[in-house]
C-alpha positions as CSV (number, residue, x, y, z in Angstrom):
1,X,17.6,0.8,3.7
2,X,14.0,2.1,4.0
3,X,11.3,-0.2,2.0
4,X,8.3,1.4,0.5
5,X,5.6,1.0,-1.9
6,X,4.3,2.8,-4.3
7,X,1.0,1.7,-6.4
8,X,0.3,3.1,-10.0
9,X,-3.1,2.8,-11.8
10,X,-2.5,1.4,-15.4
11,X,-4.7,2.7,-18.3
12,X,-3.9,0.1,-20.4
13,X,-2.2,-4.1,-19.3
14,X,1.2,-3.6,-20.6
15,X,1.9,-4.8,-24.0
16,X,4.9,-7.0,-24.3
17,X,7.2,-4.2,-25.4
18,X,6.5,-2.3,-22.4
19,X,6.9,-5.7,-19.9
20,X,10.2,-5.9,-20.9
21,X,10.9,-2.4,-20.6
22,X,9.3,-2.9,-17.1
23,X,11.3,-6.1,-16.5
24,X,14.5,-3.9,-17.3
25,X,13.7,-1.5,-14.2
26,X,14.1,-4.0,-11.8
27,X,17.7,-3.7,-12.8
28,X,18.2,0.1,-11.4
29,X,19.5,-0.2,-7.8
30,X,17.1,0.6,-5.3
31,X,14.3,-1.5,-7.2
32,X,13.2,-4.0,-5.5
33,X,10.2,-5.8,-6.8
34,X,7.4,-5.0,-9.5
35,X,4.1,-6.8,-9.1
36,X,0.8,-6.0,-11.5
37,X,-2.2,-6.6,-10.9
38,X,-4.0,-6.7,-14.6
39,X,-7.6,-7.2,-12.8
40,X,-7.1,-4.1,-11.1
41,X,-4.5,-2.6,-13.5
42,X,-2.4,-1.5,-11.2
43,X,1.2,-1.4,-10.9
44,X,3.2,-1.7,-7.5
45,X,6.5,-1.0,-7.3
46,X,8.9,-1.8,-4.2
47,X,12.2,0.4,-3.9
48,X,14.2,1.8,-1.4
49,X,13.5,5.3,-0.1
50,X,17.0,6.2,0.4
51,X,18.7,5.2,-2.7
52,X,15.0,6.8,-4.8
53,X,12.1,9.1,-4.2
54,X,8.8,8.5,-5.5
55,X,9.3,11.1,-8.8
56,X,11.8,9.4,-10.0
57,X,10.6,5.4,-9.3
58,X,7.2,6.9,-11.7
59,X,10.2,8.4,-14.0
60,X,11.3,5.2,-14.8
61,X,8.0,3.7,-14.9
62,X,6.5,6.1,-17.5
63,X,10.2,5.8,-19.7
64,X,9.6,2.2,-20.1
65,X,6.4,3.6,-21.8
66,X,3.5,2.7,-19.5
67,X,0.5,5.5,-19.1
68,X,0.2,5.8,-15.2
69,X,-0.9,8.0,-12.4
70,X,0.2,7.4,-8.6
71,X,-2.7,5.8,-6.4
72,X,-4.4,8.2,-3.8
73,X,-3.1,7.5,-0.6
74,X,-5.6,6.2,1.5
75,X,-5.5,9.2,4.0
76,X,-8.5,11.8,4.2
77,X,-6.7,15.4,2.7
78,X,-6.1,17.8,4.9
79,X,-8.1,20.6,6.1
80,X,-7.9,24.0,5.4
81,X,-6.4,26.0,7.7
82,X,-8.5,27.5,10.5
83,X,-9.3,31.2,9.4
84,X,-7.5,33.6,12.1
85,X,-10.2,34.4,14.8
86,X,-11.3,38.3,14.7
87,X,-9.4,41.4,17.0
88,X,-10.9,41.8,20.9
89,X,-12.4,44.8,20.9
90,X,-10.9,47.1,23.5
């Protein structure tokens, strides 16, 4: 089993339709835990990598009717790659 978390930025708290929605994901195997954070409105979801992938944990997520986007990781992007370096002139 591989752990990993995945945060989601809320638009809205959840209202109480959408909680229990919510409260029914934690019944899909490889769901661990769901913890939000309504100060920060953020959503983050514990699962297991092997049994889901991260499309389908935000899947679930948006199905139980919540409006969310995945967090930016905190890694800088990566550059672009190095433009090939001119012919030697012969």
């Amino acid at each position: 089993m591989t752990t990993v978390e995945i945060l989601f930025r809320c638009a809205a708290p959840p209202t109480e339709r959408e909680t229990l929605a919510l409260a029914g994901i934690k019944d899909v195997y490889g769901i661990r835990r769901l913890s939000f954070d309504r100060a920060a409105r953020t959503l983050r979801v514990e699962y297991d990598a092997t049994r889901l992938d991260p499309a389908a944990v935000a899947k679930l997520v948006r199905q139980a009717g919540l409006a969310i986007a995945p967090e930016p990781s905190g890694a800088p992007p990566m550059p672009p790659p190095a433009a090939p370096p001119p012919p030697a002139a012969a």
